[in-house]
Residue frames as a rotation matrix with the C-alpha (Angstrom) as fourth column:
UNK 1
-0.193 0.971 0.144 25.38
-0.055 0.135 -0.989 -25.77
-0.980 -0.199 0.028 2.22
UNK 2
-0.811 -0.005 0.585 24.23
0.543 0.366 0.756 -27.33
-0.218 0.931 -0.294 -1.07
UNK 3
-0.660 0.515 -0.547 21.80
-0.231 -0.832 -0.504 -24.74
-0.715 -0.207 0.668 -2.91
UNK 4
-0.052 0.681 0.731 19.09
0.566 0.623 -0.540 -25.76
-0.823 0.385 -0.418 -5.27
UNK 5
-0.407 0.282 -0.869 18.97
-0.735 -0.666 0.128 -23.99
-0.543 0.691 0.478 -8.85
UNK 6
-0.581 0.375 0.722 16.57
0.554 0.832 0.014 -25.98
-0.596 0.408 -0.692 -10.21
UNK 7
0.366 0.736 -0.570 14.54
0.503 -0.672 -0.544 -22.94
-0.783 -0.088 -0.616 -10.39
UNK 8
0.336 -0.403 -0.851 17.20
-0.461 -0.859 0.225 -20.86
-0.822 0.317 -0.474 -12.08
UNK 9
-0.913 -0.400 0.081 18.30
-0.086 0.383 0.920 -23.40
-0.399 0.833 -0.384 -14.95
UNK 10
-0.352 0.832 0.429 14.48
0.892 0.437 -0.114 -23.81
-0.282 0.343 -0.896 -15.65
UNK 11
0.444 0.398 -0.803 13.97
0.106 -0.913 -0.394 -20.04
-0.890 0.089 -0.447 -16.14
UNK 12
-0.266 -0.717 -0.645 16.86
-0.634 -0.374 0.677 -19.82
-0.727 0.588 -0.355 -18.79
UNK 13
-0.755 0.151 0.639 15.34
0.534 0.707 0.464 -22.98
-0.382 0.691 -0.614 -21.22
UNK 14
-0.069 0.799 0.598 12.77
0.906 0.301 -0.299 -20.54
-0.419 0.521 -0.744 -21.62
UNK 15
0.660 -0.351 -0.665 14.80
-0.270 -0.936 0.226 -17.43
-0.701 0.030 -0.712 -22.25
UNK 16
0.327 -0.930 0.169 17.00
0.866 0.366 0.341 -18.94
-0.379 0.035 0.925 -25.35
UNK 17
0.616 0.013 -0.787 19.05
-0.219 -0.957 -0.188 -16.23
-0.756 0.288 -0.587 -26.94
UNK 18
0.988 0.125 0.096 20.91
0.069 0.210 -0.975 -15.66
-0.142 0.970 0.199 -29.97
UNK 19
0.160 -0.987 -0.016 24.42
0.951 0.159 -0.264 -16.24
0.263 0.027 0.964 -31.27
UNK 20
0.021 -0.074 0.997 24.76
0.278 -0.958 -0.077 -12.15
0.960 0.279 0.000 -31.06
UNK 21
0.637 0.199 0.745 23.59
-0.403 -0.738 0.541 -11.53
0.657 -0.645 -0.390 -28.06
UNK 22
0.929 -0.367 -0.049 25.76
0.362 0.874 0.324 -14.77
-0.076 -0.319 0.945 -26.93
UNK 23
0.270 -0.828 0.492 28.81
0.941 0.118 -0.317 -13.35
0.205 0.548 0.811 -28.55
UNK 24
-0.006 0.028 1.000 28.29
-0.342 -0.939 0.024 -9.50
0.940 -0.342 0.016 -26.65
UNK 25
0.667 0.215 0.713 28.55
-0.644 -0.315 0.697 -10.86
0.374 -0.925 -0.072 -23.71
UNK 26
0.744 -0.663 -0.080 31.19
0.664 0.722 0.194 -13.17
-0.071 -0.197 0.978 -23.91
UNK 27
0.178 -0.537 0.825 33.04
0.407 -0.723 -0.558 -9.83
0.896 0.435 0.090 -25.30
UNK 28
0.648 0.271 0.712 32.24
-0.245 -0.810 0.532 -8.08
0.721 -0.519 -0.459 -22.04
UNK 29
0.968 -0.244 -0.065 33.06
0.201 0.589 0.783 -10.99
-0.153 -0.770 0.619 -20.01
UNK 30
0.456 -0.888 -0.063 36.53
0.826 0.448 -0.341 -10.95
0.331 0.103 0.938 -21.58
UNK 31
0.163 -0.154 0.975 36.99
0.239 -0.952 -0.191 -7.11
0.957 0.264 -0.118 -21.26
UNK 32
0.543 0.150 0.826 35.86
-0.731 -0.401 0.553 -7.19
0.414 -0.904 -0.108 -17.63
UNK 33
0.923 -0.379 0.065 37.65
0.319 0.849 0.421 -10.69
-0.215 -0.368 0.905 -16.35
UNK 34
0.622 -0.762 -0.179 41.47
-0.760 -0.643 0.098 -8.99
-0.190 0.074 -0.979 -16.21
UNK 35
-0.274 -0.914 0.300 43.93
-0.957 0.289 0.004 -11.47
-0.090 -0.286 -0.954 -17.54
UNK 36
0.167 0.707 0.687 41.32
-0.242 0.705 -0.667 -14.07
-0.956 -0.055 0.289 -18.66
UNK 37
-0.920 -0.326 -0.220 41.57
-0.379 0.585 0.717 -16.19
-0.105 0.743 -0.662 -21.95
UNK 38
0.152 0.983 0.104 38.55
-0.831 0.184 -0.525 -17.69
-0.535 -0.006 0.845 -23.58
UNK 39
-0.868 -0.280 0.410 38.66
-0.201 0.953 0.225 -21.77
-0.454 0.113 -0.884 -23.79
UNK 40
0.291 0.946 0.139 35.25
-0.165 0.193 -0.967 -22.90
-0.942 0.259 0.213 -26.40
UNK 41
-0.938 -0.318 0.136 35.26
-0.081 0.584 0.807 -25.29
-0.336 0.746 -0.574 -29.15
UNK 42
0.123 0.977 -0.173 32.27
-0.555 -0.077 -0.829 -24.01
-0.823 0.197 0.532 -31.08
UNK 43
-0.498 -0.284 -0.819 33.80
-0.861 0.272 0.429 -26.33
0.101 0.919 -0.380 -33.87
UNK 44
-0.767 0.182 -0.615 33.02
0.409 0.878 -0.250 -29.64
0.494 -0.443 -0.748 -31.63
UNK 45
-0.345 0.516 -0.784 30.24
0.449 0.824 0.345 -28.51
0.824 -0.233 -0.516 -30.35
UNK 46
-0.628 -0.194 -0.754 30.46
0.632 0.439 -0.639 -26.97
0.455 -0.878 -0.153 -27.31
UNK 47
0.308 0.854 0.420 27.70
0.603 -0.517 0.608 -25.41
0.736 0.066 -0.674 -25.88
UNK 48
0.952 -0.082 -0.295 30.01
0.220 -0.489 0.844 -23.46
-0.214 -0.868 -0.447 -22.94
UNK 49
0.589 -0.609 0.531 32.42
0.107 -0.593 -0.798 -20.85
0.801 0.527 -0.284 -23.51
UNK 50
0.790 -0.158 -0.593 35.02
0.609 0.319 0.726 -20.99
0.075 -0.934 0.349 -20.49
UNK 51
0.445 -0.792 0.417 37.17
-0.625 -0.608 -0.489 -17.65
0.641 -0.043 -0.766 -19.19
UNK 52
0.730 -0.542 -0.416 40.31
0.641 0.754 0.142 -19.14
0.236 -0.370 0.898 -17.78
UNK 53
0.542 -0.640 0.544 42.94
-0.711 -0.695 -0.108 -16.57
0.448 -0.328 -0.832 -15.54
UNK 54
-0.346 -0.710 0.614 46.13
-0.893 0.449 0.015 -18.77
-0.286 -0.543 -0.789 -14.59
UNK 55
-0.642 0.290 -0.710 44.85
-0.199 0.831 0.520 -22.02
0.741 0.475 -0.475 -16.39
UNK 56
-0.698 0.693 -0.179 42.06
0.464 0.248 -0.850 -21.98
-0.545 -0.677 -0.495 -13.60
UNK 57
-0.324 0.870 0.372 38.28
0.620 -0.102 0.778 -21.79
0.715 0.483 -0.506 -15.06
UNK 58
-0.947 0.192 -0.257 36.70
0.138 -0.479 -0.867 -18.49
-0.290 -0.856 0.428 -13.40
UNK 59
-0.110 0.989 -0.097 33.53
-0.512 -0.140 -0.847 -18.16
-0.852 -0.044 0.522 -15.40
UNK 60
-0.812 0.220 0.540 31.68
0.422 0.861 0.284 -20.67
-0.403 0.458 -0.792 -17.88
UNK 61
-0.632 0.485 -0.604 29.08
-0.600 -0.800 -0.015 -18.88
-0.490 0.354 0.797 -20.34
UNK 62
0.315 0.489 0.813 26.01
0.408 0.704 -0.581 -20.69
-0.857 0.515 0.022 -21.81
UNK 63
-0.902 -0.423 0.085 26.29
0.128 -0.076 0.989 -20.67
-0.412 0.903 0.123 -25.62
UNK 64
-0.684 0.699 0.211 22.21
0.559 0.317 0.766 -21.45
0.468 0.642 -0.607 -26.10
UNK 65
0.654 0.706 -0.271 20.64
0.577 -0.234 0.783 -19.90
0.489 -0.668 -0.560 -22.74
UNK 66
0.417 -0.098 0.904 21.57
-0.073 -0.995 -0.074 -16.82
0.906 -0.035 -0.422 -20.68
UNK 67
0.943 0.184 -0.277 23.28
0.078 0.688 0.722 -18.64
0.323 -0.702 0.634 -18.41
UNK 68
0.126 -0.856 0.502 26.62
-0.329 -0.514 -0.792 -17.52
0.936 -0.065 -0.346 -16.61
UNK 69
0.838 0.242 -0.490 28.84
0.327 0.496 0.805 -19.22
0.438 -0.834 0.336 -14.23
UNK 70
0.273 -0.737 0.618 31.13
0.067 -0.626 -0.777 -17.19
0.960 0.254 -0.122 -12.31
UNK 71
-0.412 -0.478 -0.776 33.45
0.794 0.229 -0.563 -17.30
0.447 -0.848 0.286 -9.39
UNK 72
0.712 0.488 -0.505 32.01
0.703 -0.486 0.520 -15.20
0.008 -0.725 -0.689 -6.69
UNK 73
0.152 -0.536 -0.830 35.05
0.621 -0.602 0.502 -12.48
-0.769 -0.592 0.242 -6.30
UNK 74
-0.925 -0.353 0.140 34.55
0.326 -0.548 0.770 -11.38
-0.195 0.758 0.622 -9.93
UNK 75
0.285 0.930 0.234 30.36
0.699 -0.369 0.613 -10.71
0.656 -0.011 -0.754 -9.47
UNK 76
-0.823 -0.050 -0.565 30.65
0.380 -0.789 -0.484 -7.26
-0.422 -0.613 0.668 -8.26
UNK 77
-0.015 0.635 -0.772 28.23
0.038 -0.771 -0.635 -4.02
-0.999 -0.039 -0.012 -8.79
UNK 78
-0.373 -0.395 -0.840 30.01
-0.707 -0.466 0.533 -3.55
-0.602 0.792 -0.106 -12.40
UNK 79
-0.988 -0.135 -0.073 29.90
-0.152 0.796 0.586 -6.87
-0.021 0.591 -0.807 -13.55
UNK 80
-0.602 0.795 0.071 26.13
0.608 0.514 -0.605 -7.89
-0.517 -0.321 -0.793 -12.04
UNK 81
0.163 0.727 -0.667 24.98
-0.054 -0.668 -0.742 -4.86
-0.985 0.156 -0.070 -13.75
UNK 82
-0.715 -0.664 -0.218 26.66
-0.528 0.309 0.791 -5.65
-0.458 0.681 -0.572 -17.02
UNK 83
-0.821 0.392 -0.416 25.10
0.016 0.743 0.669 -9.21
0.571 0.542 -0.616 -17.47
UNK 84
-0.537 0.799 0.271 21.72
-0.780 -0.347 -0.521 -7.80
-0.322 -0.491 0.809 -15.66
UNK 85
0.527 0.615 -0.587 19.81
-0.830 0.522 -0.198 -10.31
0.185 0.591 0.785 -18.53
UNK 86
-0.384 -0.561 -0.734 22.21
-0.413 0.815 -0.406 -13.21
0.826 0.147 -0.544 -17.83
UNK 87
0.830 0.548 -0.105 21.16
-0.172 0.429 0.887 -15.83
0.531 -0.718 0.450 -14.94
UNK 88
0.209 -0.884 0.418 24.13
-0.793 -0.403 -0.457 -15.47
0.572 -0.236 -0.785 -12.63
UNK 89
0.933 0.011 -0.360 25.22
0.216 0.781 0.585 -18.35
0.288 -0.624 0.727 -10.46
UNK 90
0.230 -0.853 0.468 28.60
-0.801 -0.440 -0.407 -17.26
0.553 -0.281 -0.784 -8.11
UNK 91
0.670 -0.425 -0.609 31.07
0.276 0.904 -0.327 -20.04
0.690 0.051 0.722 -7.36
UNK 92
0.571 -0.795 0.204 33.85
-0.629 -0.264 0.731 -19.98
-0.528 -0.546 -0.651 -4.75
UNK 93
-0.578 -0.790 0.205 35.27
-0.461 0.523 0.717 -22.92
-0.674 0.320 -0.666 -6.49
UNK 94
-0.180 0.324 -0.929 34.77
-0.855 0.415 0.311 -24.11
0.486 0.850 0.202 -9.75
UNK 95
-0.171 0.367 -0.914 34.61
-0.028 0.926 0.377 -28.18
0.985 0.090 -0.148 -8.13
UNK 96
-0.747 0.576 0.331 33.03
-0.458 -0.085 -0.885 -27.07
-0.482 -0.813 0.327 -4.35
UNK 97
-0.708 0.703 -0.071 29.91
0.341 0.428 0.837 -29.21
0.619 0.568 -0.542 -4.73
UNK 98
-0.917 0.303 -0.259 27.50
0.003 -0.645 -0.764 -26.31
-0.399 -0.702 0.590 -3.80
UNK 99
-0.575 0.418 -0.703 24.94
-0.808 -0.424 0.409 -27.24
-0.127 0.804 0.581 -6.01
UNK 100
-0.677 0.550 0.488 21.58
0.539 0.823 -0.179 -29.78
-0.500 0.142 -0.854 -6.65
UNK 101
-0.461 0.647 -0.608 19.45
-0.865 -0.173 0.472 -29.67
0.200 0.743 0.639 -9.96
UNK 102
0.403 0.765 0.502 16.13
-0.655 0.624 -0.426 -31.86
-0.640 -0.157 0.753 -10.20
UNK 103
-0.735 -0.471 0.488 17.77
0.010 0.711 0.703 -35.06
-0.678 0.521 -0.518 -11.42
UNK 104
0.431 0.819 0.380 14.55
0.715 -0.053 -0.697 -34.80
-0.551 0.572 -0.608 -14.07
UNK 105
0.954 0.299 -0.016 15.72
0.247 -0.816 -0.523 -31.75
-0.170 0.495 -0.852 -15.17
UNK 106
-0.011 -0.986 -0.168 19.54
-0.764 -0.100 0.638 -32.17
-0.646 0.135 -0.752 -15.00
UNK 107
-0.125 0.237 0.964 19.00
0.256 0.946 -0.199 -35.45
-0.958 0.222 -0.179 -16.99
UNK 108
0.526 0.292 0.799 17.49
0.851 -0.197 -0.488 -33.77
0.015 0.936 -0.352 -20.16
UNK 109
0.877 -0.412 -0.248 19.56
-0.356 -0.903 0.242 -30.74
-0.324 -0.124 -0.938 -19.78
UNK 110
-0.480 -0.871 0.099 22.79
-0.519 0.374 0.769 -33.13
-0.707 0.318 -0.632 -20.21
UNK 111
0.458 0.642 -0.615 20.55
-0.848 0.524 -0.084 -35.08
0.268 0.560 0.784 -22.56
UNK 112
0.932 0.291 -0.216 21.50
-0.089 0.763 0.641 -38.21
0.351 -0.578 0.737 -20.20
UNK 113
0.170 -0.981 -0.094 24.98
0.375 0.153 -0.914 -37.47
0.911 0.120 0.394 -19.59
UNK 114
0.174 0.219 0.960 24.21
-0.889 -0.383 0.249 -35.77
0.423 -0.897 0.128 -16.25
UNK 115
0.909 0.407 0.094 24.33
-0.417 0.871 0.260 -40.04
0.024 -0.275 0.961 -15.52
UNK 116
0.638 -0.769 -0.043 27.87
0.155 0.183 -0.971 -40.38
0.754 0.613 0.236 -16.46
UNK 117
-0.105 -0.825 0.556 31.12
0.010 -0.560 -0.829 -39.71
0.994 -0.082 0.067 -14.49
UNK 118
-0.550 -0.105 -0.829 29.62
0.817 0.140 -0.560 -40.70
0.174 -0.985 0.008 -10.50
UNK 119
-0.772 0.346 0.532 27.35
-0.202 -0.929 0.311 -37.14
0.602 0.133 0.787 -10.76
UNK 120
-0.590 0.589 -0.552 24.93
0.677 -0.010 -0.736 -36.56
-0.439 -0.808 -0.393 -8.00
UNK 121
0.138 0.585 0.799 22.13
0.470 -0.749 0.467 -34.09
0.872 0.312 -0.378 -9.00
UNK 122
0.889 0.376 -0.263 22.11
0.399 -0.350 0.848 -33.65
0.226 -0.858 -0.461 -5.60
UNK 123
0.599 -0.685 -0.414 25.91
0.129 -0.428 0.895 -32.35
-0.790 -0.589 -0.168 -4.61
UNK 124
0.640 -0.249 0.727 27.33
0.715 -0.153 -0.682 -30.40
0.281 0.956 0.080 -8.27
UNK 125
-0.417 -0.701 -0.578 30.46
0.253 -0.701 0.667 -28.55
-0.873 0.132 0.470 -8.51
UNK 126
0.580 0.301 -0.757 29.90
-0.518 -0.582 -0.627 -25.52
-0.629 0.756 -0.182 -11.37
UNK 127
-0.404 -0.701 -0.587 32.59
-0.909 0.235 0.345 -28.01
-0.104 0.673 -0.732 -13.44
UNK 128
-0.608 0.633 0.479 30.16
0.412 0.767 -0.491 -30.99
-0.679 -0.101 -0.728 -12.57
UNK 129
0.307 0.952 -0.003 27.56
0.291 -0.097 -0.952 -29.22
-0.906 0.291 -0.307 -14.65
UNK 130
-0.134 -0.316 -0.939 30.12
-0.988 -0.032 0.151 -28.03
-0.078 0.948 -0.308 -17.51
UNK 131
-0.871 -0.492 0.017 31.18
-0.457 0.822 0.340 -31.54
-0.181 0.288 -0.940 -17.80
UNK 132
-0.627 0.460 0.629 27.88
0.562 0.826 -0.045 -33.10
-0.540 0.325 -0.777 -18.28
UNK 133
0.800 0.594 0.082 26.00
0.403 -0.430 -0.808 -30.34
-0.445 0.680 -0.584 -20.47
UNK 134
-0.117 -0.668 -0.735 29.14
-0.259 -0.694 0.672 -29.21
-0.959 0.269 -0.092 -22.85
UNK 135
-0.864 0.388 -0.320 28.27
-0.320 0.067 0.945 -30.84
0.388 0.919 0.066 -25.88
């Protein structure tokens, strides 16, 4: 079943936060994600920080907006309390298209790159939505 977060990416454009508070919670993430590696070219750009366990992407951190994608078996009690201030979104699979954003609002969000690559607003994998809003 394909869930709407239109709602929830529109809440976070008006919540941005700062490189600090961006950079404490990527800390946590690593601390708490066992075996995880952080993948993020903040040289190029990239506006998503990506923990990786076994070269597999498990969670995907905004850089600009409180915004946290994260496989579904690593959101527990610990963790959900943790990133309490973060918009959570739980994956089973990183490219399951479980996801539809208002093609309006995925559009300017990718600043038109959401148009690229065969993307549906309507049916997004959480790697469908890195790939068109990373830079």
């Amino acid at each position: 079943m394909i869930k709407d977060i239109t709602r929830q990416i529109s809440s976070v454009f008006s919540h941005p936060w700062s490189r600090e508070e961006f950079m404490m919670c990527l800390c946590r993430l690593e601390f708490v994600v066992k075996e995880g590696s952080t993948v993020w070219e903040e040289n190029d750009g990239e506006k998503w920080a990506t923990i990786v366990v076994k070269d597999k992407a498990v969670a995907y951190l905004h850089t600009r907006y409180p915004l946290l994608f994260i496989r579904e078996d690593l959101l527990d009690t610990h963790l959900t309390n943790t990133f309490s201030h973060l918009e959570a979104i739980a994956f089973t699979d990183r490219d399951a298209e479980l996801y539809s954003i208002d093609l309006i609002v995925f559009e300017r969000w990718s600043c038109g790159r959401s148009r690229g690559g065969g993307l549906k607003a309507n049916c997004l994998s959480a790697s469908d939505i890195w790939w068109a809003t990373v830079t």
